[in-house]
VOBA-1610 file (N, C-alpha, C; in pm, whole numbers, padded with zeros to 5 digits, always signed):
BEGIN
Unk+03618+02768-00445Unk+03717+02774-00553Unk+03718+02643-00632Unk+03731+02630-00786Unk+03764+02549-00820Unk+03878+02454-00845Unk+03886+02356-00893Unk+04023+02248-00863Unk+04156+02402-00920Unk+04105+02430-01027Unk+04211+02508-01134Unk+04230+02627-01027Unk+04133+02685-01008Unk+04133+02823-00955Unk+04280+02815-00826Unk+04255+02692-00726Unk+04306+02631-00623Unk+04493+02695-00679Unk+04548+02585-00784Unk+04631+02555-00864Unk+04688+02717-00899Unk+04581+02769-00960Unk+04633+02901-01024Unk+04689+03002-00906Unk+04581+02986-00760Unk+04627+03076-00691Unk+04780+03026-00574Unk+04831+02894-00619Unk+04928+02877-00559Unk+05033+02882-00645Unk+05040+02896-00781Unk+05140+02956-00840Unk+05189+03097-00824Unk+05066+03128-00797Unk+05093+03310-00788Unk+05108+03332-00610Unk+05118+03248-00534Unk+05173+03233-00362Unk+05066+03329-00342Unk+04911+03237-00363Unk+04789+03300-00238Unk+04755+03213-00169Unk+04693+03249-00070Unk+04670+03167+00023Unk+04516+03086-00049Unk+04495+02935-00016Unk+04354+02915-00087Unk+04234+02869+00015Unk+04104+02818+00010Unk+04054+02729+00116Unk+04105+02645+00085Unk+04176+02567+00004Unk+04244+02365+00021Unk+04383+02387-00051Unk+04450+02331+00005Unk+04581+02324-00060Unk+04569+02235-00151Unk+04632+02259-00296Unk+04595+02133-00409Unk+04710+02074-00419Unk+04634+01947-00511Unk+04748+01820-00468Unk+04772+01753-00627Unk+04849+01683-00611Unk+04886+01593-00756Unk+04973+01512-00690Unk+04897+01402-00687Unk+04980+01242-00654Unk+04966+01122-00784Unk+05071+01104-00832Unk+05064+01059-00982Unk+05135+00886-00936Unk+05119+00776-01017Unk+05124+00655-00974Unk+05266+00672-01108Unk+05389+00573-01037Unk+05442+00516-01189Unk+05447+00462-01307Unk+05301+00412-01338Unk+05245+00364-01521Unk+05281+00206-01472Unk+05374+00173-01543Unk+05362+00008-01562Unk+05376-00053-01403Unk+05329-00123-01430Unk+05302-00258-01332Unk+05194-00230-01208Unk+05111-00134-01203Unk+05053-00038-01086Unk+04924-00033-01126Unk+04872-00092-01257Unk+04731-00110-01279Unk+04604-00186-01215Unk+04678-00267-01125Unk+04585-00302-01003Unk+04559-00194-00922Unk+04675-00035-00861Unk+04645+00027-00785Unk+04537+00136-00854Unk+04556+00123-00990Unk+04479+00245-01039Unk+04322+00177-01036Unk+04301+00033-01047Unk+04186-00011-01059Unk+04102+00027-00921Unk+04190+00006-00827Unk+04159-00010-00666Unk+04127+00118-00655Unk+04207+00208-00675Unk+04211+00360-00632Unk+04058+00418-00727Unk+04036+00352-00851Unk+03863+00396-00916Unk+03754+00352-00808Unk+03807+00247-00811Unk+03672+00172-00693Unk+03645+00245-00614Unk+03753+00262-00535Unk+03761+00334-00388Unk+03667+00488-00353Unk+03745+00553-00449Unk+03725+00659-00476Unk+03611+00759-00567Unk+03601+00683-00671Unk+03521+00714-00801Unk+03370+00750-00746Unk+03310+00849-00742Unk+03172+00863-00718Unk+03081+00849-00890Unk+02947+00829-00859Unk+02842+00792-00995Unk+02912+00873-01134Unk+02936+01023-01119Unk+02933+01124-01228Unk+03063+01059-01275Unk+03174+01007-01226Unk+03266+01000-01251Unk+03278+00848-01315Unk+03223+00834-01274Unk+03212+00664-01338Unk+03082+00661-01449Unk+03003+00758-01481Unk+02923+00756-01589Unk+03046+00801-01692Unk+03132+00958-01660Unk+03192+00998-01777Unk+03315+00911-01850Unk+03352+00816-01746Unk+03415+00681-01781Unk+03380+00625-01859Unk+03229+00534-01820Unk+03173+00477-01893Unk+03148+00515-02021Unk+03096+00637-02044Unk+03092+00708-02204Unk+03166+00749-02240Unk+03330+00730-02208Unk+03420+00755-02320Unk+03464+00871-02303Unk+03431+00965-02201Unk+03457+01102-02156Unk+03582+01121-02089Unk+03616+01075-02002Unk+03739+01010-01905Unk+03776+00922-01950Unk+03952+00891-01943Unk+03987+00709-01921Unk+04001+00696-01797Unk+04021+00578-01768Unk+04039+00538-01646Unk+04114+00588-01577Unk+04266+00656-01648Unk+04368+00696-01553Unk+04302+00817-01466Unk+04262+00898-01600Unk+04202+01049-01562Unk+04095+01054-01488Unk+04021+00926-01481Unk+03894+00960-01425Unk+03966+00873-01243Unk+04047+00835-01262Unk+04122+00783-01107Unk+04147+00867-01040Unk+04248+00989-01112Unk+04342+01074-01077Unk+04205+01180-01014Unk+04133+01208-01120Unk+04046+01321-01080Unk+03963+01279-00917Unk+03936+01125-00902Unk+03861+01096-00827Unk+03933+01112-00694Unk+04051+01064-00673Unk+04099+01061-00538Unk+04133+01220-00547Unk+04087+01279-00599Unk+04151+01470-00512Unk+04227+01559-00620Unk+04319+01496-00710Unk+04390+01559-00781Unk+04356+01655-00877Unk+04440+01790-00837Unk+04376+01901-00889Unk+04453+01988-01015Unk+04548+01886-01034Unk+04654+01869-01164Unk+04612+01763-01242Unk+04548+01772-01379Unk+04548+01617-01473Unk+04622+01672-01575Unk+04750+01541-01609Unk+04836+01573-01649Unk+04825+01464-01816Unk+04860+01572-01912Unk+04893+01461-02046Unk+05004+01443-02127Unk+05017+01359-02212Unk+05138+01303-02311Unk+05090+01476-02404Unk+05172+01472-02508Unk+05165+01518-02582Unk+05269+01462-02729Unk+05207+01553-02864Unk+05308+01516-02975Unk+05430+01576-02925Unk+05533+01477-02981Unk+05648+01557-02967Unk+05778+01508-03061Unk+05869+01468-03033Unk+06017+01454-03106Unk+06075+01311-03040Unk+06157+01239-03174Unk+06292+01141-03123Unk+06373+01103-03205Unk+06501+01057-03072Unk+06586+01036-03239Unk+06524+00964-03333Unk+06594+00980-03450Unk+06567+00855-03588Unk+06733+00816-03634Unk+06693+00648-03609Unk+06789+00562-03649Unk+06951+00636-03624Unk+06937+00589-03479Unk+07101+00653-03429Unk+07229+00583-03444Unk+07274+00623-03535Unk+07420+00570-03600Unk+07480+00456-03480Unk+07554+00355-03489Unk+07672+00314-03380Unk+07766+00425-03326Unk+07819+00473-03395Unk+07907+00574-03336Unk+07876+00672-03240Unk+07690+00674-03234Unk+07659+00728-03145Unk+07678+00682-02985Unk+07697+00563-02964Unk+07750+00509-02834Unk+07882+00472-02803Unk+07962+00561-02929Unk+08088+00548-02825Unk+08115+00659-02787Unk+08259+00662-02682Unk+08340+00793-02618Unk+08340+00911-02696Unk+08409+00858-02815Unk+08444+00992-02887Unk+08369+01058-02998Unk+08350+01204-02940Unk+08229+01275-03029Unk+08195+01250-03165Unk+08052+01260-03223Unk+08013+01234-03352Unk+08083+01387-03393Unk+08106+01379-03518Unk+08131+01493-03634Unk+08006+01532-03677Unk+07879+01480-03599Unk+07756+01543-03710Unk+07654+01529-03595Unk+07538+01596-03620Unk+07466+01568-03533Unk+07345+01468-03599Unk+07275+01359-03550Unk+07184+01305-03554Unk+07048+01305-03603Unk+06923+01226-03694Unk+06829+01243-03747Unk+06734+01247-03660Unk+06602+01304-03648Unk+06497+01336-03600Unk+06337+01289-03642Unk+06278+01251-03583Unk+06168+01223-03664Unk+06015+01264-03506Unk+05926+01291-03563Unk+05783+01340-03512Unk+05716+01259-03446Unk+05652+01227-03331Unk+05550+01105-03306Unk+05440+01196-03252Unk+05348+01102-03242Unk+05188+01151-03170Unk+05119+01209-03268Unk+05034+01231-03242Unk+04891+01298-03286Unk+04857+01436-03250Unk+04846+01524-03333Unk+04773+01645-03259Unk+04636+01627-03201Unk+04579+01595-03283Unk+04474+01555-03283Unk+04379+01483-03177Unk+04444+01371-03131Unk+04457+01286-03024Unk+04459+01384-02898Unk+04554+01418-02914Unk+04623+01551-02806Unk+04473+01640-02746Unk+04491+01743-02863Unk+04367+01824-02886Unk+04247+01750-02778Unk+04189+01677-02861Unk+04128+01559-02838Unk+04108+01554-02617Unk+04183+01460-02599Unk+04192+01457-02467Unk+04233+01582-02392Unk+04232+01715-02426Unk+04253+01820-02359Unk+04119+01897-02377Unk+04049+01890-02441Unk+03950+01955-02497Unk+03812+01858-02393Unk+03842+01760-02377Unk+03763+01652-02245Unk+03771+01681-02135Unk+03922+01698-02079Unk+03931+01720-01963Unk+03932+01849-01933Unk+03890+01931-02001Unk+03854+02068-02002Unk+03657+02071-01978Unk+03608+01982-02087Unk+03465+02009-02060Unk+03433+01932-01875Unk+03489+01811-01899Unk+03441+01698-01755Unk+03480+01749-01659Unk+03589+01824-01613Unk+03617+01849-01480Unk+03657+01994-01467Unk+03677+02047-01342Unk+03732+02210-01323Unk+03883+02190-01287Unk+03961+02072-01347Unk+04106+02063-01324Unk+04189+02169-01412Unk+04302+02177-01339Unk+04414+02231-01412Unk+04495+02141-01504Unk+04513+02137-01630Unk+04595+02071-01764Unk+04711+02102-01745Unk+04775+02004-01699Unk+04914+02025-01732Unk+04990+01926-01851Unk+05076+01974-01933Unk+05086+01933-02019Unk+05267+01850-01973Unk+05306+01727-01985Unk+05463+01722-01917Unk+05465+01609-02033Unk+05643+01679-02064Unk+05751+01611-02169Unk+05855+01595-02089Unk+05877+01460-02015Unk+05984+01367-01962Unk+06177+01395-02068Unk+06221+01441-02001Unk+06364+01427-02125Unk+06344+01520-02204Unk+06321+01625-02170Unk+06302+01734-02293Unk+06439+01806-02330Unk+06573+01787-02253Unk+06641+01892-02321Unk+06815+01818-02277Unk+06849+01806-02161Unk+07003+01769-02102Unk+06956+01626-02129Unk+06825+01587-02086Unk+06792+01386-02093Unk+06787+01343-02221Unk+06751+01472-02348Unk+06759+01416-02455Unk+06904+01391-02546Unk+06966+01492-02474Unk+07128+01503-02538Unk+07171+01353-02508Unk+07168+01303-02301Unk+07218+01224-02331Unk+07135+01063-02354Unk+07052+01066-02390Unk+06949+00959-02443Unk+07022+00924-02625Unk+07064+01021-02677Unk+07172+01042-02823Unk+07317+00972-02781Unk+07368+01016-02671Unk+07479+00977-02637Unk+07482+00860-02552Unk+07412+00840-02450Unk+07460+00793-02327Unk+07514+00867-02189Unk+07428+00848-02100Unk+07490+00942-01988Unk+07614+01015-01966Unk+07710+00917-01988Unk+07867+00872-01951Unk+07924+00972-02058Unk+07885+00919-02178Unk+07975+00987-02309Unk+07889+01139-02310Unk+07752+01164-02283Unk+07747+01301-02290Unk+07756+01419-02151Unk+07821+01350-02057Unk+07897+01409-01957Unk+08029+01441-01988Unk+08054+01367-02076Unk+08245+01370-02104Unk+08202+01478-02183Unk+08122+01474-02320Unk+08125+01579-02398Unk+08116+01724-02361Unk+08075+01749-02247Unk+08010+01861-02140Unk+08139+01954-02157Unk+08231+01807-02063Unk+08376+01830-02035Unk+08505+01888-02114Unk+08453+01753-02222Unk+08597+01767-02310Unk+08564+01808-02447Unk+08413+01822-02507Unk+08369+01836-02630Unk+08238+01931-02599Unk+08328+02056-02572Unk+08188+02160-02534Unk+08126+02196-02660Unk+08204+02214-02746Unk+08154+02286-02886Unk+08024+02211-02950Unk+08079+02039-02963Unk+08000+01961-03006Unk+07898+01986-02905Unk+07879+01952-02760Unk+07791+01957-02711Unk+07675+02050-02731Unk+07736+02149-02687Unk+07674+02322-02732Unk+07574+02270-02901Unk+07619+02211-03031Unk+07527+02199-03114Unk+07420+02104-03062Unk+07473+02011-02991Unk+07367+01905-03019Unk+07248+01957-02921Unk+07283+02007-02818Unk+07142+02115-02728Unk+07163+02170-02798Unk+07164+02285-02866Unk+07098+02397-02982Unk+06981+02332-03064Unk+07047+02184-03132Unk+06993+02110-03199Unk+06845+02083-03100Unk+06837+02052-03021Unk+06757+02006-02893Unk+06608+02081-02952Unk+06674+02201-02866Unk+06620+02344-02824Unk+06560+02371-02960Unk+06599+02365-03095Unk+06534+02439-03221Unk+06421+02350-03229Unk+06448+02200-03209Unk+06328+02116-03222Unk+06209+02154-03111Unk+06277+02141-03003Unk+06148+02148-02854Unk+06076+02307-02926Unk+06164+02407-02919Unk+06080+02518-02962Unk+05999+02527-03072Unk+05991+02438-03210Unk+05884+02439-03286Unk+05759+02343-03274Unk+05793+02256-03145Unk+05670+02164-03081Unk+05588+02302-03043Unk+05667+02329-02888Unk+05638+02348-02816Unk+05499+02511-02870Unk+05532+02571-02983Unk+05471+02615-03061Unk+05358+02597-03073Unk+05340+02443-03136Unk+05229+02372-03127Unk+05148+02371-03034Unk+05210+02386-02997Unk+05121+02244-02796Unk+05075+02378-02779Unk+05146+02492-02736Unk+05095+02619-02642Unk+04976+02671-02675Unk+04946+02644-02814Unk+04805+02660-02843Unk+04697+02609-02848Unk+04734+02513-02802Unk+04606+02420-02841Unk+04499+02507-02653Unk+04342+02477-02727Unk+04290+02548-02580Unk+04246+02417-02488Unk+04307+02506-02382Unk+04282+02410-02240Unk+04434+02405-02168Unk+04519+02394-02260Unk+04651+02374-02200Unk+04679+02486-02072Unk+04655+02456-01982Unk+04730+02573-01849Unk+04849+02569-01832Unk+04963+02484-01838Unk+05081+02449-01818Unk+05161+02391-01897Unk+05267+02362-01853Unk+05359+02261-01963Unk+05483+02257-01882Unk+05487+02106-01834Unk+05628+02064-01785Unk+05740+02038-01877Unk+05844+02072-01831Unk+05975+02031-01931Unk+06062+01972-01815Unk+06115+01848-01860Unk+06161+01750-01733Unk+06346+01694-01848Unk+06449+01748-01711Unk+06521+01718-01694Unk+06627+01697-01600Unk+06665+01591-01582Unk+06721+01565-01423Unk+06880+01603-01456Unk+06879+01732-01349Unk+07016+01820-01377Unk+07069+01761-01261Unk+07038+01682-01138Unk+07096+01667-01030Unk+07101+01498-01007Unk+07232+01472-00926Unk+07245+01310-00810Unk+07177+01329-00669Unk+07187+01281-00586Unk+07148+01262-00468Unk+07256+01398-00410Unk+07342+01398-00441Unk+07436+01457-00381Unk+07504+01592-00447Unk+07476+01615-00527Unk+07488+01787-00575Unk+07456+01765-00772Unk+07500+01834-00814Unk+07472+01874-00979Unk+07502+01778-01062Unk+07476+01757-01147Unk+07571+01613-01216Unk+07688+01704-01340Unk+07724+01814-01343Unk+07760+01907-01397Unk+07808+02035-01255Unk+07881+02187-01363Unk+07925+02254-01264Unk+07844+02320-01270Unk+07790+02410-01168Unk+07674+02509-01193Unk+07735+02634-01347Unk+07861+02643-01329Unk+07939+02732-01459Unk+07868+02667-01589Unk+07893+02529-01596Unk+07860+02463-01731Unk+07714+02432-01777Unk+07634+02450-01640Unk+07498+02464-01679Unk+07410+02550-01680Unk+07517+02688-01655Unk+07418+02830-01675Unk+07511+02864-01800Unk+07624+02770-01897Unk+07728+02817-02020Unk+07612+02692-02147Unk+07601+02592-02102Unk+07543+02522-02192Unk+07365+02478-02165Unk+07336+02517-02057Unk+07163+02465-02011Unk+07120+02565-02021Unk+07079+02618-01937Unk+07046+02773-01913Unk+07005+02857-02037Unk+07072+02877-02128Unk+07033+02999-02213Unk+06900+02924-02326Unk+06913+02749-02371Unk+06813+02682-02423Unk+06693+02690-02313Unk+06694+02656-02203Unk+06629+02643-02109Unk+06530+02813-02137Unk+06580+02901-02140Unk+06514+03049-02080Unk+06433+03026-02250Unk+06466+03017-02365Unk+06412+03009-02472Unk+06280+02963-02445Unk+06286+02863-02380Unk+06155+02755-02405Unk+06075+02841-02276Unk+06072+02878-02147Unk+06056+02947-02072Unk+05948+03065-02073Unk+06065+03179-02219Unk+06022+03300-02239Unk+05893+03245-02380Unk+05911+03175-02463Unk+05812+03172-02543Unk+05680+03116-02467Unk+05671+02983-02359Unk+05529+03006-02313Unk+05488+03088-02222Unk+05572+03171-02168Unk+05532+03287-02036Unk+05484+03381-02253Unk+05479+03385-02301Unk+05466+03528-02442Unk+05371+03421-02415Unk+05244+03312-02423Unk+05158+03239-02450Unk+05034+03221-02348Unk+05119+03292-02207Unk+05028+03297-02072Unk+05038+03105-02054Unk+05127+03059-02075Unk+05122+02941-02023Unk+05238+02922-01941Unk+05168+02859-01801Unk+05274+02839-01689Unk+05440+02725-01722Unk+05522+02790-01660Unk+05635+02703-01684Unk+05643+02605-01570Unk+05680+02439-01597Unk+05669+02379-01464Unk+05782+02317-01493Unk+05880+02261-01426Unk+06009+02203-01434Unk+06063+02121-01344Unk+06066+01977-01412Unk+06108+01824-01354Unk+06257+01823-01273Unk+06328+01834-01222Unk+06478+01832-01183Unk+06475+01694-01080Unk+06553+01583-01076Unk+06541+01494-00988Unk+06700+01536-00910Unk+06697+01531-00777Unk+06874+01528-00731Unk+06828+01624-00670Unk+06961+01716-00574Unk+07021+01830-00573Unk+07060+01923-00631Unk+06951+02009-00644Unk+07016+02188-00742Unk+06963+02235-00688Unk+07026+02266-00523Unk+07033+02392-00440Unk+07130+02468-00541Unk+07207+02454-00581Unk+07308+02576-00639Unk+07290+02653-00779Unk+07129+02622-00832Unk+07100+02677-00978Unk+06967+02715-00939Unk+06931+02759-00806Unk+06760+02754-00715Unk+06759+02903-00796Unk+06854+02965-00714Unk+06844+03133-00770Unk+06807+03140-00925Unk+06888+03031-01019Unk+06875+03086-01142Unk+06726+03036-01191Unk+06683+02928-01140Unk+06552+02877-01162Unk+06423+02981-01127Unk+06482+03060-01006Unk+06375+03181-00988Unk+06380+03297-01060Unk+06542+03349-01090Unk+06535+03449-01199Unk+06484+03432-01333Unk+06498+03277-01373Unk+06428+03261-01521Unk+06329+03269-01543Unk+06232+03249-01404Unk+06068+03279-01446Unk+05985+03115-01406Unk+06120+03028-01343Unk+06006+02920-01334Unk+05902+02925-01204Unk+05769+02874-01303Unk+05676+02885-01183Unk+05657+02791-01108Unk+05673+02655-01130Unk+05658+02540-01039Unk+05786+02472-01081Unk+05791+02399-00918Unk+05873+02259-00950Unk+05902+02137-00832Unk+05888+02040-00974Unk+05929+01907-00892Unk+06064+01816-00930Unk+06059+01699-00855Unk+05978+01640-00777Unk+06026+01715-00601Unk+06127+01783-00574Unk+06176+01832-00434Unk+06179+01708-00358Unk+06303+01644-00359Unk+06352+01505-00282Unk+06385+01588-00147Unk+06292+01513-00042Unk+06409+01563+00083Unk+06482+01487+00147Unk+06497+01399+00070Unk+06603+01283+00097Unk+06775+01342+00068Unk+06772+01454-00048Unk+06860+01539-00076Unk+06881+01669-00089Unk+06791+01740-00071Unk+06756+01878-00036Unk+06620+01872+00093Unk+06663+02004+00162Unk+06625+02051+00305Unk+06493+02134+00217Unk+06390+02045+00239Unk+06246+02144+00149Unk+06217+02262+00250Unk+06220+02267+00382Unk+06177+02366+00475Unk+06295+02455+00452Unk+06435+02466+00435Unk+06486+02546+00384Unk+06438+02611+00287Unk+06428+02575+00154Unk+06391+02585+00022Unk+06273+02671-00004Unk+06157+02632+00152Unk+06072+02718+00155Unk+06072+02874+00210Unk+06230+02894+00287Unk+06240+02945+00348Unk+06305+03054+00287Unk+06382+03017+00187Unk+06455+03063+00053Unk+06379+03134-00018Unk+06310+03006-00090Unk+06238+03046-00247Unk+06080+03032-00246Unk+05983+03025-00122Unk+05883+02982-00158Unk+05786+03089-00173Unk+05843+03217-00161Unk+05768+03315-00236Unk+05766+03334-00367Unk+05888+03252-00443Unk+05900+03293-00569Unk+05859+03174-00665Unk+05838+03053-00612Unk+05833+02937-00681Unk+05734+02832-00646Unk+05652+02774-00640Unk+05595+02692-00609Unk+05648+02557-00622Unk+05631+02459-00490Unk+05736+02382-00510Unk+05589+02184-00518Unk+05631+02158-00611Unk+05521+02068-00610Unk+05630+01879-00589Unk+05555+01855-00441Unk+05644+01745-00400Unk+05648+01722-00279Unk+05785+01647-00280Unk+05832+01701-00120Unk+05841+01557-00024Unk+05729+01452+00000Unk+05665+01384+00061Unk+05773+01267+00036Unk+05840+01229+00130Unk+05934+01114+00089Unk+05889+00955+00028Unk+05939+00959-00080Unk+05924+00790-00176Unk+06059+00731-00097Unk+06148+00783-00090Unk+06273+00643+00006Unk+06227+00613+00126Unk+06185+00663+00223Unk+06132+00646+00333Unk+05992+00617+00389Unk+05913+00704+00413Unk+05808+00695+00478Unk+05714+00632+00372Unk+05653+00651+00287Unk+05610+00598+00166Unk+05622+00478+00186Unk+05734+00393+00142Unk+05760+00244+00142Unk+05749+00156+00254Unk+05841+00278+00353Unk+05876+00161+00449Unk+05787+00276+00574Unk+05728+00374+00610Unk+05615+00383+00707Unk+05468+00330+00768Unk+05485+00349+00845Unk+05307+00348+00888Unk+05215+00434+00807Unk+05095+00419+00808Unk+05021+00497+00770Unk+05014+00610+00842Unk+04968+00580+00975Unk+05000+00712+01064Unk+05107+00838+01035Unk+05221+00749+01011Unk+05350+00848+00961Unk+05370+00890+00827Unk+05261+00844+00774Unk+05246+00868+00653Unk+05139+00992+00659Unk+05052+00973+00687Unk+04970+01106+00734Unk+05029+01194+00752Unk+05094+01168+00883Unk+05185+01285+00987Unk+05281+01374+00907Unk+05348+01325+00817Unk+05460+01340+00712Unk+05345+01473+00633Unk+05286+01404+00606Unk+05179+01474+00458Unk+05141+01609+00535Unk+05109+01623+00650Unk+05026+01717+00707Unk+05168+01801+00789Unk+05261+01767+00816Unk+05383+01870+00858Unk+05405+01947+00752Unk+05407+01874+00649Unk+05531+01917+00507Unk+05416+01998+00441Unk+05312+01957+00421Unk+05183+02092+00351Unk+05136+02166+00473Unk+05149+02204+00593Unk+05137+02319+00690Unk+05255+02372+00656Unk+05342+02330+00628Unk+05510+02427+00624Unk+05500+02489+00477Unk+05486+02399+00406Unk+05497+02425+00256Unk+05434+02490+00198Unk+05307+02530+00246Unk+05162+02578+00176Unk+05150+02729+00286Unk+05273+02759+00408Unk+05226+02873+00407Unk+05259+03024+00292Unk+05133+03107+00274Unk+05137+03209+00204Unk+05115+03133+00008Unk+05076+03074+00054Unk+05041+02970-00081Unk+05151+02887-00138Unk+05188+02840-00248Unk+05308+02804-00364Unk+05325+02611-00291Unk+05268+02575-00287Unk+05271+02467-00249Unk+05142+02332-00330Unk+05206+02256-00391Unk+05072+02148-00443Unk+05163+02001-00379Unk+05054+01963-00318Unk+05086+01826-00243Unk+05126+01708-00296Unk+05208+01623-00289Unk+05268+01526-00416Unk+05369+01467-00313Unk+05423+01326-00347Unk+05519+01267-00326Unk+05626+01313-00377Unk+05739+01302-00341Unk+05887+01361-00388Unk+05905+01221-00499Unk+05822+01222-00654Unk+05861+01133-00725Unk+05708+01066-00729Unk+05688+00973-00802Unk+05576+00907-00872Unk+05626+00812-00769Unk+05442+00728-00726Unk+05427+00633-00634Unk+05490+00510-00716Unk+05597+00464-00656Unk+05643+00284-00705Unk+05533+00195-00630Unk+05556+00055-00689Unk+05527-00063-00649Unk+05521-00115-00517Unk+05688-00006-00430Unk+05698-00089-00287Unk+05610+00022-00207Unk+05491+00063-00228Unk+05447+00130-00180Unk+05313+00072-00121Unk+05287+00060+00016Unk+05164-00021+00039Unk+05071+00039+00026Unk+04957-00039-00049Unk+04826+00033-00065Unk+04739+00093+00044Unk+04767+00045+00140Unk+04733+00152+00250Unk+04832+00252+00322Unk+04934+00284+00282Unk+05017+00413+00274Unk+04975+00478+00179Unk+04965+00400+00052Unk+04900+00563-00071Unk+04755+00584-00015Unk+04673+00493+00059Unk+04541+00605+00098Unk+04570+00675+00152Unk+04667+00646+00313Unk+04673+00742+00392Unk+04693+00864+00354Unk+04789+00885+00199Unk+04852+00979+00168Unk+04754+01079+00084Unk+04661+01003+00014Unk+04536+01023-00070Unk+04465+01139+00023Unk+04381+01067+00154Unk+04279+01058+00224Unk+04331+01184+00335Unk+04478+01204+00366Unk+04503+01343+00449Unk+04496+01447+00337Unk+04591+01422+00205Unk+04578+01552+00090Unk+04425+01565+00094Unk+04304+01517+00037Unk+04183+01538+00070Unk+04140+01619+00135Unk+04178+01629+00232Unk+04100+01718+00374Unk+04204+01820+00409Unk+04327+01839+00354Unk+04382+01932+00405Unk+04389+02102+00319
//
């Protein structure tokens, strides 16, 4: 099977010969690990398509240690020039200017590469796409209150969201190569919803299924970021049609539950603790960790191997092999 094929058949919960993996580094300050992790890893073909401009370095890292997800930026949306009044308590009377960034082209471009160079699956992920962008306009604080005390306003400014993401997202779904497309917003704390589950199936939810139902009409997979606890919106995440998701903290949700729940219906990509074992384990237990949680996770398929969260800094470079070097072989 190929890397994609792997990917495709654990969305759809088959069983594969390798369970696939996506272990992604946090970007700044980690460019020594990505250098280390080419060295290490990188065989000739992969370091020729480097060399000629075929791969960058990230992609040609990612591809080398195992990863059977390569993931890209895309064009997309931000505010433009956000009033003062936008950071205080009490609601704007208007909603906010907008303006375009990126390149299609560019885009195109690096999807259309990692389509010829490797047999990976493209996933396409927009960080803050919809509740993170409301309050990225507001401020956490003031667009929680608005949730509360200024539903109406709220309600436009996600509408507002949602009309923009849906005429990207337009874009993007076509371009060829794209298999996926993450939409990332952290609906949860450590400790339950940051909202009521009422107010986020009255104000999330119905933008959310929009963006959802137009790339399932496109044959492109839905994948969805949630950081925290949302055991209590799992059901609605499976009735809407999502096909994957991360990051699955089990620092705050019970993933062997979850599998026990939903893992016929969802593929859960994660899992592998960043507070714990990660930072502060052995390698051994770092292994051990990797190889419990993908035997549990990966039975009947729906499982891609990943840290619960992008590798930080306090992470020793010989814990991310261990973690590398068991996904590999398992």
């Amino acid at each position: 099977m190929t890397r994609y094929e792997r990917v495709k058949a654990a969305l759809a919960h088959e069983k594969t010969d390798k369970v696939p993996s996506c272990i992604h580094l946090a970007g700044d300050g980690l460019e020594v690990y990505e250098e280390q992790l080419f060295e290490k890893y990188a065989d000739e073909n992969i370091r020729r398509l480097h060399r000629e401009g075929k791969l960058s370095l990230r992609h040609a890292m990612y591809y080398s240690i195992g990863n059977h997800v390569l993931t890209v930026g895309c064009p997309w949306w931000d505010w433009y020039d956000l009033p003062p009044e936008y950071s205080t308590e009490e609601a704007p009377g208007y909603l906010p200017k907008t303006r375009g960034i990126g390149s299609y082209e560019e885009f195109a471009k690096t999807v259309g590469e990692l389509k010829e160079n490797t047999d990976a699956y493209v996933l396409v992920t927009i960080w803050g796409s919809h509740f993170e962008k409301a309050y990225f306009a507001r401020g956490i604080e003031n667009f929680l209150a608005d949730l509360a005390g200024e539903p109406e306003y709220a309600q436009q400014l996600l509408e507002l969201i949602i009309r923009k993401n849906l005429v990207m997202l337009e874009n993007i779904m076509h371009t060829p190569g794209v298999d996926g497309i993450l939409l990332g917003s952290d609906w949860g704390s450590q400790r339950d919803l940051l909202m009521s589950p009422a107010c986020w199936r009255e104000l999330i939810a119905p933008g959310e299924q929009k963006e959802y139902d137009l790339l399932h009409s496109a044959g492109v997979d839905v994948w969805v970021h949630s950081c925290g606890d949302i055991r209590r919106i799992m059901p609605d995440l499976v009735q809407m049609g999502v096909d994957a998701l991360n990051p699955v903290q089990p620092e705050c949700m019970d993933v062997y539950e979850l599998k026990r729940l939903y893992g016929d219906k969802i593929t859960f990509w994660g899992g592998i603790s960043t507070q714990k074992t990660l930072p502060y384990g052995t390698p051994e237990e770092v292994a051990e960790e990797t190889r419990r949680l993908t035997e549990a996770l990966s039975v009947g398929g729906g499982y891609i191997i990943a840290p619960a969260q992008e590798i930080q800094a306090d992470v020793p470079f010989e814990n991310l092999c261990a973690l590398i070097d068991t996904a590999r072989v398992l």
